[in-house]
Structures are given as structure tokens and as C-alpha cells.
PASEBA-1860 file (N, C-alpha, C; in nm, 3 decimals):
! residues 217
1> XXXXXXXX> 0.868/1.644/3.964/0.896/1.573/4.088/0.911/1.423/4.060 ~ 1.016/1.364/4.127/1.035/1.225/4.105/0.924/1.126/4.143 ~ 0.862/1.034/4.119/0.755/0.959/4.135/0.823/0.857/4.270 ~ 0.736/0.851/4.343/0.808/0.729/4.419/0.843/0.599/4.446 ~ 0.916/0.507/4.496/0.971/0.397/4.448/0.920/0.309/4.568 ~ 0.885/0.208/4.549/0.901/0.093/4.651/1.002/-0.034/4.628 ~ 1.030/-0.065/4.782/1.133/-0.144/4.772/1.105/-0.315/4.752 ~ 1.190/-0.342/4.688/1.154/-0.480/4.646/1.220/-0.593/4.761
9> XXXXXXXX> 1.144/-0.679/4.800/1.143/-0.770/4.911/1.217/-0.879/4.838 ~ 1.312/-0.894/4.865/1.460/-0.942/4.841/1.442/-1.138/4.876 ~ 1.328/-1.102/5.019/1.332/-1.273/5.059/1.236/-1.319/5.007 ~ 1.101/-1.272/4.879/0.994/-1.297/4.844/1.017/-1.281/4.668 ~ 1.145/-1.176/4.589/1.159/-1.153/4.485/1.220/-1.297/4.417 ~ 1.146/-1.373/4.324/1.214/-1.519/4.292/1.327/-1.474/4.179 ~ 1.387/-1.377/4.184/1.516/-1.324/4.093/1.623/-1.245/4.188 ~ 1.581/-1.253/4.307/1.687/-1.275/4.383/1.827/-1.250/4.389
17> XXXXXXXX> 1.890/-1.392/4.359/1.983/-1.484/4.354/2.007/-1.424/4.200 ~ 1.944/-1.378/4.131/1.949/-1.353/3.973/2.003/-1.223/3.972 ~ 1.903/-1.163/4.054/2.003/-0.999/4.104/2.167/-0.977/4.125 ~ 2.187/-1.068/4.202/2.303/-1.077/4.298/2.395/-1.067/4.182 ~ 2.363/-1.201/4.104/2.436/-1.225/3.965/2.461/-1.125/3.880 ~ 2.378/-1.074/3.862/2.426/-1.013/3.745/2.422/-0.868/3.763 ~ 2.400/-0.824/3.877/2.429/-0.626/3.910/2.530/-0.586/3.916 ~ 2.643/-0.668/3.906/2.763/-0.576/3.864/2.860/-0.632/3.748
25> XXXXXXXX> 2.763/-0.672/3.669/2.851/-0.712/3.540/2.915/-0.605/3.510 ~ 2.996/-0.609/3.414/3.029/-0.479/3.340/2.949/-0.448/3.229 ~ 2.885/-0.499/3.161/2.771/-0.468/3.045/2.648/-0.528/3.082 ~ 2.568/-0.491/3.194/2.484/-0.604/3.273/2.336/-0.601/3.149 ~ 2.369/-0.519/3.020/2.218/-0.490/2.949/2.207/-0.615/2.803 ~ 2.114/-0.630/2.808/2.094/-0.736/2.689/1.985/-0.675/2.614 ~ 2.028/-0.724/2.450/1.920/-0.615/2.368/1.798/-0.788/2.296 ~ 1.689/-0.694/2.287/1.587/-0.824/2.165/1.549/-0.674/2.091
33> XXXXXXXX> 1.564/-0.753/1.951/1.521/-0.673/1.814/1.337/-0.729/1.806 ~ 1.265/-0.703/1.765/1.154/-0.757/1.701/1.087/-0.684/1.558 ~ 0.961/-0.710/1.524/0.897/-0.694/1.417/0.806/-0.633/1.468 ~ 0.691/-0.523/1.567/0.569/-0.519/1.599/0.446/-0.499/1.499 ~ 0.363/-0.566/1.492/0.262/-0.548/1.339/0.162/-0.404/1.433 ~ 0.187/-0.338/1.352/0.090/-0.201/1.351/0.000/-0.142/1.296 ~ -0.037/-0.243/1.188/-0.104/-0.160/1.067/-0.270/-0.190/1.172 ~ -0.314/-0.212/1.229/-0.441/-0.152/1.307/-0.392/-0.006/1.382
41> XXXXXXXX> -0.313/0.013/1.411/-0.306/0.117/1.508/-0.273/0.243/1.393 ~ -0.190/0.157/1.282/-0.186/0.299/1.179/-0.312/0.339/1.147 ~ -0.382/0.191/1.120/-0.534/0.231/1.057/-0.629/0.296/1.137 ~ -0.640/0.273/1.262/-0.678/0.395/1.359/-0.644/0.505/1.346 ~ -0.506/0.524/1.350/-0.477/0.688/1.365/-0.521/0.762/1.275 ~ -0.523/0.658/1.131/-0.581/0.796/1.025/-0.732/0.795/1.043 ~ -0.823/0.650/1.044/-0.940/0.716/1.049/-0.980/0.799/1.165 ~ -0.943/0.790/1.243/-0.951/0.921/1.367/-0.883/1.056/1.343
49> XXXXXXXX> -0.774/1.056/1.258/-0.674/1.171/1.216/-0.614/1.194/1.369 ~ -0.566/1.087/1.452/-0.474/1.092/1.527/-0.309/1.097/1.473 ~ -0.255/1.174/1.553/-0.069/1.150/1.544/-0.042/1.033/1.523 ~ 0.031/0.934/1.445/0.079/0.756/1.478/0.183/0.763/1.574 ~ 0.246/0.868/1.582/0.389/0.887/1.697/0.316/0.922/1.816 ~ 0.241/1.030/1.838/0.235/1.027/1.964/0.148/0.929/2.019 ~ 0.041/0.798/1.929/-0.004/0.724/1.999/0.106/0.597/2.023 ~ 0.202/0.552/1.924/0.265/0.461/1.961/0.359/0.462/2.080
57> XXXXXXXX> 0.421/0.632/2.118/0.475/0.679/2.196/0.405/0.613/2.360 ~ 0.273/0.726/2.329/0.156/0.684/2.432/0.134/0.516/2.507 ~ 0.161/0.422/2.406/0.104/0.292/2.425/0.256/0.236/2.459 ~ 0.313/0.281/2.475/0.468/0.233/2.491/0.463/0.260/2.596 ~ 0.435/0.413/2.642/0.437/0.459/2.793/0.353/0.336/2.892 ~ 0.212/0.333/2.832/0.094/0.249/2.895/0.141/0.111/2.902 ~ 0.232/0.055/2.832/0.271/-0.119/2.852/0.384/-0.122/2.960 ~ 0.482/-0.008/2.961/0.549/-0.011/3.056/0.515/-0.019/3.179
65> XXXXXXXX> 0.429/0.055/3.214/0.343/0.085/3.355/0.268/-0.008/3.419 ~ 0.210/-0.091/3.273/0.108/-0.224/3.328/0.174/-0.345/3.328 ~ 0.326/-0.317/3.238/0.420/-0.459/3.283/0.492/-0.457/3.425 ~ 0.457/-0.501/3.504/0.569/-0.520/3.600/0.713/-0.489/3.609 ~ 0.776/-0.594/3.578/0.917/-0.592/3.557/0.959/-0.491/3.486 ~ 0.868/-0.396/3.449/0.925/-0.251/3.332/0.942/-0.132/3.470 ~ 0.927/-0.149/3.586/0.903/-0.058/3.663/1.028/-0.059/3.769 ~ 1.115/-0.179/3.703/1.208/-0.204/3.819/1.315/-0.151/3.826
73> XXXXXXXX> 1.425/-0.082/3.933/1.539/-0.029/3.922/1.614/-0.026/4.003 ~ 1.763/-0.010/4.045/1.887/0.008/4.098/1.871/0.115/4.174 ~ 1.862/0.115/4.298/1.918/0.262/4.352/1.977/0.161/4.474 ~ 2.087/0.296/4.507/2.163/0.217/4.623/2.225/0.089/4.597 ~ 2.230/0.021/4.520/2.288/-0.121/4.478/2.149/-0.208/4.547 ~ 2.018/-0.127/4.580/1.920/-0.225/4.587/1.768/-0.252/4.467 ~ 1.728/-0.349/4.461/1.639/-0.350/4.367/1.499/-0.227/4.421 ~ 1.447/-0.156/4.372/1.286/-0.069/4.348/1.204/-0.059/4.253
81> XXXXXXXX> 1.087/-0.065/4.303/0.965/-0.021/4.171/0.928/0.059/4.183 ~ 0.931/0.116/4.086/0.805/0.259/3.989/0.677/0.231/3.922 ~ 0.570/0.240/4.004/0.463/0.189/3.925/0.453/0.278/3.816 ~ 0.512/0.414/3.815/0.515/0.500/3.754/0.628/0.574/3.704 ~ 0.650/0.600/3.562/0.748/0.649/3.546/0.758/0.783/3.434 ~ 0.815/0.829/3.431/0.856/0.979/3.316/0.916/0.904/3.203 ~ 0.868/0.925/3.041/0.927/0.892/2.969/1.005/0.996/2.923 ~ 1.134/0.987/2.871/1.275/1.034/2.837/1.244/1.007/2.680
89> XXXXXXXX> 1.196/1.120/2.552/1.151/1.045/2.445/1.237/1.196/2.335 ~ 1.328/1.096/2.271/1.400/1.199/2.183/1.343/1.275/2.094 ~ 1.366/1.388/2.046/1.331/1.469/1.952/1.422/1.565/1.883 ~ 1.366/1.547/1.746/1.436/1.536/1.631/1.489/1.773/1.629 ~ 1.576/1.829/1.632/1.564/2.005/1.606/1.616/1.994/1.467 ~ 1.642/2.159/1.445/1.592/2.202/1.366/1.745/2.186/1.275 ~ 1.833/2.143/1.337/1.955/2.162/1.320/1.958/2.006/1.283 ~ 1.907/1.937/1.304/1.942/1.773/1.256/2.030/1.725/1.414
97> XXXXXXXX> 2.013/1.829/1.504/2.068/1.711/1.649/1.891/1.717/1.708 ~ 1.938/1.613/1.815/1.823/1.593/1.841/1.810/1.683/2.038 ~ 1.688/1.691/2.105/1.692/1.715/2.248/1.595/1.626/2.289 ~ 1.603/1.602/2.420/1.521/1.518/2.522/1.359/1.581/2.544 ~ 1.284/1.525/2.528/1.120/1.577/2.573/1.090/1.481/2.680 ~ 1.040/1.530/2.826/0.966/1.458/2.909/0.828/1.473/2.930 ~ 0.781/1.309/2.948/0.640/1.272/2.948/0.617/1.237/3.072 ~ 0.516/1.317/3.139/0.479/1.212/3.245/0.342/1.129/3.230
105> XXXXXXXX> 0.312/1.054/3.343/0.206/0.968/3.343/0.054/1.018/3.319 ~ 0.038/1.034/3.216/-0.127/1.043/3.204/-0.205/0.969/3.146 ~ -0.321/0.953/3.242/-0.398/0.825/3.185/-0.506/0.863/3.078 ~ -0.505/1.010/3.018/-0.601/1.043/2.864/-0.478/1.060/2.803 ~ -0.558/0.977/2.652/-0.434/0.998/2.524/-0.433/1.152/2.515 ~ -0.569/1.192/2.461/-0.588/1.333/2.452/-0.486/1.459/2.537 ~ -0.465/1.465/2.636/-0.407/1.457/2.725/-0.278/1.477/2.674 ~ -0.267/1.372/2.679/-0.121/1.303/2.700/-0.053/1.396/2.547
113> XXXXXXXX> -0.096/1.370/2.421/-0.093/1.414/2.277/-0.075/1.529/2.334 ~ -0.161/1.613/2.368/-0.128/1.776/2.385/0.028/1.808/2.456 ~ 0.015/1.722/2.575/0.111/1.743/2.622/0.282/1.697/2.570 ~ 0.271/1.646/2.449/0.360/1.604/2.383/0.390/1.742/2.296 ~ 0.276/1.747/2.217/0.294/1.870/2.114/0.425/1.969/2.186 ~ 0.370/2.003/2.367/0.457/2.141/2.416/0.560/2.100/2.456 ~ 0.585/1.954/2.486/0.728/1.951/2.541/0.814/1.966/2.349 ~ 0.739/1.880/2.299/0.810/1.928/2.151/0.918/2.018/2.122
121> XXXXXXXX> 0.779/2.135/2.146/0.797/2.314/2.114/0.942/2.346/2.234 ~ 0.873/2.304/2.359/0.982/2.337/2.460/1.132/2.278/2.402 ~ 1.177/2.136/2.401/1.253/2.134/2.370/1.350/2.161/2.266 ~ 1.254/2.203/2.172/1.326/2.237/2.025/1.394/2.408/2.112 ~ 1.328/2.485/2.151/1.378/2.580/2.200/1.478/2.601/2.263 ~ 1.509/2.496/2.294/1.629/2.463/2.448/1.725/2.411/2.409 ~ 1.832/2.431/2.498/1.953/2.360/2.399/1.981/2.212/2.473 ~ 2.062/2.128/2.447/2.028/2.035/2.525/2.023/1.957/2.667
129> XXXXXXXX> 2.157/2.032/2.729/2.152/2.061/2.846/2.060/2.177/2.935 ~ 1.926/2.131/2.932/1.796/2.246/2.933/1.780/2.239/3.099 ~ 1.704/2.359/3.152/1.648/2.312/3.296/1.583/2.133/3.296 ~ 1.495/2.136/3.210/1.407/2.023/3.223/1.503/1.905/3.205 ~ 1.614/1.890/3.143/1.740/1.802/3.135/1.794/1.792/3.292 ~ 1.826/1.865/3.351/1.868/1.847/3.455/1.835/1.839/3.562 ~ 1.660/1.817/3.559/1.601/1.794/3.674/1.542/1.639/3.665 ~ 1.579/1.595/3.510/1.529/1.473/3.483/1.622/1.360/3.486
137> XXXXXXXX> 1.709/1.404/3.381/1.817/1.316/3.341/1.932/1.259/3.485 ~ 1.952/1.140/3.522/2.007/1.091/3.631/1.872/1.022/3.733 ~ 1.763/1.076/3.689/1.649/0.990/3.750/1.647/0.856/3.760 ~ 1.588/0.775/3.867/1.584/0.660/3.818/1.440/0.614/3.752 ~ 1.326/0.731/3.799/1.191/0.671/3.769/1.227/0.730/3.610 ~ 1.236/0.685/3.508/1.259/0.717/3.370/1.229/0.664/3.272 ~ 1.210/0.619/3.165/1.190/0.534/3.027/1.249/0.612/2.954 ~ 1.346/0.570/2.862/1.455/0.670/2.788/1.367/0.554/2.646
145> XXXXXXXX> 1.368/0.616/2.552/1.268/0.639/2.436/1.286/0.686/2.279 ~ 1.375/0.601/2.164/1.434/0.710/2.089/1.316/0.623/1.971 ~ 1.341/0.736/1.862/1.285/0.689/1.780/1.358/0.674/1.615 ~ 1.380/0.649/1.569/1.446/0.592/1.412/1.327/0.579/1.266 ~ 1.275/0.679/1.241/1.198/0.676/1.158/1.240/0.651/1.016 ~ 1.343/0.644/0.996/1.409/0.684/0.848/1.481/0.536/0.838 ~ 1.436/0.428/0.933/1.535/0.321/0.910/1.438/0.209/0.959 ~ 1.443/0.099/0.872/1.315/-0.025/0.900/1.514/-0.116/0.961
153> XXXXXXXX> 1.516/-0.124/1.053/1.642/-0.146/1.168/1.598/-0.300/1.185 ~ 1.705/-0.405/1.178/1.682/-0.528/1.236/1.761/-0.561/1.363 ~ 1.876/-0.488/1.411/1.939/-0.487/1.483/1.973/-0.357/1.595 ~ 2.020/-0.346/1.678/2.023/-0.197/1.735/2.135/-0.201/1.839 ~ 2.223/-0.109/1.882/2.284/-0.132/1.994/2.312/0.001/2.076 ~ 2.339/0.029/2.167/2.330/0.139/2.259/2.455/0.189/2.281 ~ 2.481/0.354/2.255/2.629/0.411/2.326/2.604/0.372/2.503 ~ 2.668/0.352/2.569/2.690/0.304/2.710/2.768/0.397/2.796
161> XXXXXXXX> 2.760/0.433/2.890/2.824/0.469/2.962/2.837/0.374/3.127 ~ 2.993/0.371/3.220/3.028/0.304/3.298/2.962/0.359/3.414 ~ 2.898/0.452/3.464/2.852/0.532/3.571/2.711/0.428/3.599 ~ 2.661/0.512/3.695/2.505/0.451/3.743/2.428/0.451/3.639 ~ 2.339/0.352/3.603/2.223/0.309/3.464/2.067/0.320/3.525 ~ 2.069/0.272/3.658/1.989/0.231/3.750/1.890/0.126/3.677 ~ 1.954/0.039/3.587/1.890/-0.039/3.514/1.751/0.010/3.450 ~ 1.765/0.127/3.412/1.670/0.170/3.288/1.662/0.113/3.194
169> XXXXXXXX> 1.506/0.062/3.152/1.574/0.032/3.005/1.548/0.129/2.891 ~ 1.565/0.109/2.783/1.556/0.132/2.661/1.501/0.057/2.515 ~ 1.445/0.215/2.522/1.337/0.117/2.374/1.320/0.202/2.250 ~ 1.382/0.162/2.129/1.367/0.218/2.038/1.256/0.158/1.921 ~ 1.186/0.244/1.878/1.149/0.222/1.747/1.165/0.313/1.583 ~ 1.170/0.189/1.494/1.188/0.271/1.346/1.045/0.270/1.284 ~ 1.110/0.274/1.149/1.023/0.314/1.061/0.923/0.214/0.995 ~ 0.787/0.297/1.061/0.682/0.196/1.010/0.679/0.176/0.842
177> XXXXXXXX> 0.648/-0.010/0.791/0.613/-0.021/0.636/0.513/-0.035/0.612 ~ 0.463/0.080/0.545/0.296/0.039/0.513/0.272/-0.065/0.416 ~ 0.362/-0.111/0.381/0.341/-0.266/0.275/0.314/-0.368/0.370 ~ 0.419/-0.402/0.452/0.391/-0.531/0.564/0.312/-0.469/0.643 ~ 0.300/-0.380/0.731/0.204/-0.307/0.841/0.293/-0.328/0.974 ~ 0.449/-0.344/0.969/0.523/-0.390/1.058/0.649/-0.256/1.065 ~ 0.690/-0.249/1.236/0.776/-0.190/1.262/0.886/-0.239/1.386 ~ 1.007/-0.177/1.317/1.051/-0.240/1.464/1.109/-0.203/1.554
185> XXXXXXXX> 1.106/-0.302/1.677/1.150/-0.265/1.822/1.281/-0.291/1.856 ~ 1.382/-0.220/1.889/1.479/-0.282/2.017/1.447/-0.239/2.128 ~ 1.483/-0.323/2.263/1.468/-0.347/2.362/1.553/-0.372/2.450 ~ 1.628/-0.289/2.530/1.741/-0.286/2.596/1.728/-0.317/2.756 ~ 1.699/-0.408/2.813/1.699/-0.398/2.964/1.830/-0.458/3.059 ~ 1.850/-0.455/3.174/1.955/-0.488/3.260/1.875/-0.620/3.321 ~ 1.992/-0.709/3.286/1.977/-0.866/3.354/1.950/-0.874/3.458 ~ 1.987/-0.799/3.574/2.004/-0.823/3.710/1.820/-0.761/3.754
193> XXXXXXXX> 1.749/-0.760/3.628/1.623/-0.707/3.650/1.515/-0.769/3.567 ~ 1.530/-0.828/3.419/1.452/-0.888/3.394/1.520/-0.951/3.257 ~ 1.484/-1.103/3.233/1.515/-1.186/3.185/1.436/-1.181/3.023 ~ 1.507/-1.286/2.906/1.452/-1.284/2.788/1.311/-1.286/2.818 ~ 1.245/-1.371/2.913/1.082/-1.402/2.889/1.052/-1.279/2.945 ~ 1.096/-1.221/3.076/1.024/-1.067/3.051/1.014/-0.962/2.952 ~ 1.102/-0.972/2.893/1.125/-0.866/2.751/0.982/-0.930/2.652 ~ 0.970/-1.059/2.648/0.868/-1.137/2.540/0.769/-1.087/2.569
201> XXXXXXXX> 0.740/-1.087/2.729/0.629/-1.063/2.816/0.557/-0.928/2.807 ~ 0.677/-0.866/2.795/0.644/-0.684/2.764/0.564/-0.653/2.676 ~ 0.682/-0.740/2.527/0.641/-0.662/2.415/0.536/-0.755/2.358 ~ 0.429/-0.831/2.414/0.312/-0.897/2.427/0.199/-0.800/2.481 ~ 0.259/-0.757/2.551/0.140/-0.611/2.632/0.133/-0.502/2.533 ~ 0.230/-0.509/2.478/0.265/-0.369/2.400/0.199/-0.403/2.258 ~ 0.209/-0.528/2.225/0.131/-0.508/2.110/0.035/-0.568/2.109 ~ -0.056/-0.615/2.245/-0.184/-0.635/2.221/-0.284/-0.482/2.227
209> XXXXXXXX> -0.197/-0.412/2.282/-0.263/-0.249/2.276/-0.259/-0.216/2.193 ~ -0.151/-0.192/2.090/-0.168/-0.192/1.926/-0.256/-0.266/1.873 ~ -0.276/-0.399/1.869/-0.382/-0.478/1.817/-0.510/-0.421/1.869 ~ -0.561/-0.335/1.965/-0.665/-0.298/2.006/-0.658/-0.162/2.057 ~ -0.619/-0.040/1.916/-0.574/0.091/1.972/-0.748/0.176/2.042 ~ -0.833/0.117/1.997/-0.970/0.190/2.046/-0.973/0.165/2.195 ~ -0.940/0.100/2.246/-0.958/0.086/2.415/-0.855/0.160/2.493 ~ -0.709/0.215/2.415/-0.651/0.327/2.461/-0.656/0.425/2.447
217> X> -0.671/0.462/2.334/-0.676/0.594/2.261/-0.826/0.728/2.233
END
């Protein structure tokens, strides 16, 4: 079930006028690459013998939710928030293509991990146009989610399509180096929704939870 949206107050939102601007660009999305340092959260996962994917997954979900501006979206040509949203998080089959796994909001990692394991299983089973694809995909409450393990990436850019985006963004990560303890992020959001310092702002939340994986996990 879709999570529900509230509407954003247009005479009180100080991006506004920023909206107006930039919601019908033709490429309205701007990307930031970064570095995130991980090696605490790696070093957690093993002495706990946690997953490192499904907690970085996890804490990706959790910064989105507690950033603001990560909740915001397009419907109707008007601005809404999702305090809550379904993450859209790729997975790798058996065939070397990949299918869609959906996450929803849960506030135990434990939890949350299990429930990763079955969408896993589910989607590897499914082909990619699955039930669960088509009750998800076109959502606007969403976080689309890929991951690049096989590539320490300094740059990133997105296939696009001209149809409705509802200003989702997008966030990829690669492959952690256990020499530096660093991995990295792209970060894809729509202008007409949040600006370079929100993207900074994000991925500040996101890796102070990494810097402190025992208080999530």
C-alpha cells in the first residue's frame, strides 16, 4: 500500500519560487559523487557478523526518512511529503541481469535484514516485470537504490526517461576499499526539490549513522 503524502504549503515552503523554476526543466536532476568513510560500520558488521549490504542499505533507508527534503515529491505538478517511503533496491540474478526488491519502513535492523533476505529470494524468482514491480514501480512514495560493488566509481550518471520522475531521487553506491575504509556515493535528486546544500545535508545524516552504526543497528 502506498504510504501517504502531505501537501507542501506553497506560501510557507522558502523554495517556492525555486519550485516554479525548475519543475519543468527538461533534465530537472543534478548528480554529487562523494567518498563516504565506512570502515566503522564495516568494522561493526564483522564484529557482530552482520550483512555490510543490508546494513548500509538499512542506514540509507533511515537518513532518508530523518532528512527532510529526502521525502519530497511531484504529484500533480504539486510539491508532497513522504515521511515515509519504500525503498526500490536492485538485485543482482542469477543470469547477470539484475530485478527490483522492495523495502518498506521498518524501524528494527533485525527486522528489516530478514526482510531483505525474502524480497532477495522473491525477486530472483520473478522475472522482472513481477506482481511486486507493478504495484510499486510508478509510485511516488519510493527510493530507487542501486548498488555497484565491483567498481570504486568517481562519477555516475543515470539512464533517464521523459515521462513522470515525481522527483525521486537516486542513490547509488560501489565498492567498499578496505585499504582507505571509503566508498562511494552518487546522488541524484530533482532541483525543483532540493538544492546542492540539501544533498551535503543528507549525506551528513547518512554518514554520521555510519560513524555510529551501534545506535542503529
Amino acid at each position: 500500500m502506498p504510504y501517504p503524502a502531505t501537501q507542501v504549503d506553497l506560501q510557507q515552503w522558502p523554495r517556492a519560487q525555486h519550485f516554479a523554476f525548475f519543475k519543468d526543466f527538461q533534465q530537472p536532476y543534478f548528480n554529487v559523487c562523494v567518498r563516504l568513510d565506512a570502515r566503522l560500520l564495516f568494522a561493526y558488521c564483522q564484529a557482530q557478523a552482520l550483512s555490510f549490504f543490508s546494513a548500509y542499505i538499512y542506514l540509507v533507508h533511515k537518513s532518508a526518512q530523518q532528512y527532510w527534503p529526502m521525502g519530497l515529491r511531484i504529484v500533480d505538478d504539486q510539491p508532497v511529503h513522504y515521511q515515509q517511503v519504500t525503498m526500490s533496491v536492485v538485485q543482482l540474478a542469477e543470469d547477470d541481469s539484475f530485478r527490483f526488491s522492495y523495502l518498506d519502513d521498518t524501524p528494527c535492523y533485525t527486522t528489516y535484514a530478514q526482510r531483505m533476505r525474502e524480497e532477495k529470494a522473491r525477486a530472483a524468482s520473478e522475472p522482472l516485470f513481477s506482481e511486486a514491480f507493478a504495484h510499486t514501480e510508478g509510485r511516488a512514495d519510493v527510493l530507487h537504490v542501486s548498488v555497484l560493488p565491483w567498481l570504486q566509481f568517481s562519477s555516475f550518471s543515470h539512464a533517464t526517461c521523459l515521462g513522470a520522475t515525481h522527483g525521486i531521487p537516486k542513490v547509488v553506491l560501489g565498492q567498499y576499499d578496505k585499504v582507505s575504509g571509503c566508498m562511494p556515493l552518487a546522488l541524484d535528486v530533482h532541483h525543483a526539490l532540493m538544492d546542492g546544500l540539501h544533498s551535503a545535508k543528507y549525506i551528513q545524516v547518512l554518514q554520521e549513522m555510519m560513524h555510529n552504526p551501534s545506535d542503529y543497528l
